[in-house]
VMD Tcl script that draws the C-alpha trace (Angstrom):
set ca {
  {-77.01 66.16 19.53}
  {-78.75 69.03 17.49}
  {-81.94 68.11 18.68}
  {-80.87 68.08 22.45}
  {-79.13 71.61 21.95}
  {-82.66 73.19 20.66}
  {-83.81 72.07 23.64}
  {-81.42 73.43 26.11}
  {-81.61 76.80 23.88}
  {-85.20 76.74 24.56}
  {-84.51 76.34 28.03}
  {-82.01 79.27 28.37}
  {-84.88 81.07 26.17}
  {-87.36 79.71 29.01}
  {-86.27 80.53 31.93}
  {-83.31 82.93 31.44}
  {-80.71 82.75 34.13}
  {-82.68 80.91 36.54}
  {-81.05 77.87 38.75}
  {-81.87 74.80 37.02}
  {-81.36 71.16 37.96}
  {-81.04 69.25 35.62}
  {-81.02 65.00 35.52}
  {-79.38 63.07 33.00}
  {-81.12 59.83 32.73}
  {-78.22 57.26 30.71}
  {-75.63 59.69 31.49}
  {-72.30 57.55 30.74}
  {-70.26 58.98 27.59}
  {-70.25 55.96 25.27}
  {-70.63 57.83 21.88}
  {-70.85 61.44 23.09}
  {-72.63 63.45 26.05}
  {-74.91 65.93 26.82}
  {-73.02 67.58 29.65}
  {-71.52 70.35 27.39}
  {-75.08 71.36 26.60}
  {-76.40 71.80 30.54}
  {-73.45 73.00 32.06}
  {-74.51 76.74 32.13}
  {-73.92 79.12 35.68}
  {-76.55 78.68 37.41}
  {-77.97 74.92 35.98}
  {-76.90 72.21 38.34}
  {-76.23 69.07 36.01}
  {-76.15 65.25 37.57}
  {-75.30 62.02 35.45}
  {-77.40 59.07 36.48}
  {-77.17 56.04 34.86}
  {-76.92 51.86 36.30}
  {-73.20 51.33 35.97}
  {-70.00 53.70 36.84}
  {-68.40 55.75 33.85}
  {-67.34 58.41 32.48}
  {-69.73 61.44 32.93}
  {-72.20 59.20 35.11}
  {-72.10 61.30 38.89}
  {-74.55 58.97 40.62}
  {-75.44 55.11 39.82}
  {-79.12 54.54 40.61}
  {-79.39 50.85 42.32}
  {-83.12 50.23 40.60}
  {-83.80 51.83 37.35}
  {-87.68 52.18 38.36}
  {-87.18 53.74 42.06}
  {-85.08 55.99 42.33}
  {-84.84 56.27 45.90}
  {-81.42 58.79 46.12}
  {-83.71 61.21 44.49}
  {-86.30 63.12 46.16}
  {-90.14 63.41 45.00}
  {-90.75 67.02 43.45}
  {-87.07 68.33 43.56}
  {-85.87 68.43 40.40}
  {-86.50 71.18 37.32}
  {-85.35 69.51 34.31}
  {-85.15 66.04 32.96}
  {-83.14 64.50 29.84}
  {-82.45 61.65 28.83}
  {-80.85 60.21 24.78}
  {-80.74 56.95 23.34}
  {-81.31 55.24 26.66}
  {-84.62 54.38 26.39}
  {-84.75 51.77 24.13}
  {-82.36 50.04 26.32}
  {-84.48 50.11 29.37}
  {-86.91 46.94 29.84}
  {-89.84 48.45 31.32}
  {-89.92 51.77 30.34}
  {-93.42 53.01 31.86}
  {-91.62 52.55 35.19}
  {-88.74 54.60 34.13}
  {-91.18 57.29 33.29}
  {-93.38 57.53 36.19}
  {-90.11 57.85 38.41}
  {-89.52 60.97 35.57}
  {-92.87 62.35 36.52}
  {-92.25 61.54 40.11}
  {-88.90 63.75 40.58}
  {-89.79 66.54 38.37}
  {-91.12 69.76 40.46}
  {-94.45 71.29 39.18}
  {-93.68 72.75 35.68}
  {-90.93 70.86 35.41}
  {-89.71 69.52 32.22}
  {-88.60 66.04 30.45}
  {-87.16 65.32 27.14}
  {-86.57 61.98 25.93}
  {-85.36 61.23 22.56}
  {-85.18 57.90 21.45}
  {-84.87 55.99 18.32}
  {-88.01 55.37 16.17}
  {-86.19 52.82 13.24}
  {-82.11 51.17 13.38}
  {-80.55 48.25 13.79}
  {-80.33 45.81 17.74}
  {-77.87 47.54 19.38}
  {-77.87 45.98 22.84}
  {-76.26 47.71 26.19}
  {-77.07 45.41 27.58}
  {-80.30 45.30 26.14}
  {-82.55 46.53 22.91}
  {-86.30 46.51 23.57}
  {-87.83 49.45 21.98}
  {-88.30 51.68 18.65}
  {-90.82 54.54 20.06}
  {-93.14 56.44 17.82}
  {-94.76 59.97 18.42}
  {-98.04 57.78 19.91}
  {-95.42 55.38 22.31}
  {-94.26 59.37 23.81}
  {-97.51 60.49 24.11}
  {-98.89 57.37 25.72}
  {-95.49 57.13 27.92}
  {-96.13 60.68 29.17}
  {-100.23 60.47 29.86}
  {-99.21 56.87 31.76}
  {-97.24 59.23 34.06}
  {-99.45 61.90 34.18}
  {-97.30 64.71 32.22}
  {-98.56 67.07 29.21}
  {-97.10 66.76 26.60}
  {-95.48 70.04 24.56}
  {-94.44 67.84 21.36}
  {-93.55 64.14 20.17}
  {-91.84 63.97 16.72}
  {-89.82 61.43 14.66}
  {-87.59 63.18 12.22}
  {-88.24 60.84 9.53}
  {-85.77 63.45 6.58}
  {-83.03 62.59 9.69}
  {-80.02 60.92 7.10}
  {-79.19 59.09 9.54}
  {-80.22 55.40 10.69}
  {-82.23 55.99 13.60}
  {-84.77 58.22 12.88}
  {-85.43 59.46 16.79}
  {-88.13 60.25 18.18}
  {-88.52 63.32 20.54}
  {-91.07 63.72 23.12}
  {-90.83 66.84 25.20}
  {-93.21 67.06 28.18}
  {-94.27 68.77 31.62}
  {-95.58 68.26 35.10}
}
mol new
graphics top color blue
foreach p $ca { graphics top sphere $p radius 0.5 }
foreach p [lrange $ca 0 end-1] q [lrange $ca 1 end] { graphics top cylinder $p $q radius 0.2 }
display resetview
């Protein structure tokens, strides 16, 4: 959660009180949400994920076309812990690059180390490199990728943060 709330600060630092829209990519409140964090005046949050739930405001029927979204029409991209459940995530991140307007902006944290955890599936521990190569395979710059390796926790995430 911190690390997703420096990023929204940096946002409000960024742009001020611009309109934002802002995707959540593996919306659904299992363990927590994001919502609180991008629910400013002015941002315009919207909860995708594959299955209905709680805090999910639009199920996507393929996870690699995202067809009820337009090309170039969204400012802001997020997306926690979902990641490593999605099977072909190069897909997943070209349809980021795809929806995100010039200058727009993606952050993806996912873990780096833990224990399976499937919903419904496990696939991936990403390092720094696996951001950066995810974000040059769909054409985006990337600002940062780090692994908080002194996080106490189990997981040890890994944060990319990257433009169009």
């Amino acid at each position: 959660m911190l690390k997703m709330a420096a990023f929204a600060a940096s946002l409000r630092q960024q742009y001020g009180q611009a309109e934002l829209s802002i995707l959540d990519l593996g919306s659904q409140d299992v363990n927590g949400s994001y919502k609180e964090l991008f629910t400013k005046p002015g941002w315009h949050y919207l909860g995708l994920d594959m299955a209905p739930g709680k805090n999910v405001d639009l199920v996507l029927a393929d996870p690699y076309n995202w067809t009820e979204i337009p090309s170039a029409s969204v400012d802001i991209v997020i997306s926690g812990q979902a990641f490593e459940h999605i099977e072909f995530i190069w897909l997943t991140i070209q349809e980021i690059a795809r929806v995100l307007k010039p200058g727009g902006q993606t952050c993806i944290l996912a873990p780096s180390a833990g224990g399976e955890h499937k919903y419904p599936v496990d696939c991936w521990r990403i390092y720094p490199d696996g951001m950066r190569a995810l974000a040059k395979y769909a054409g985006l710059t990337v600002v940062s990728a780090v692994t908080d390796w002194a996080d106490a926790g189990e997981w040890k995430n890994t944060m990319l943060v990257a433009s169009k």
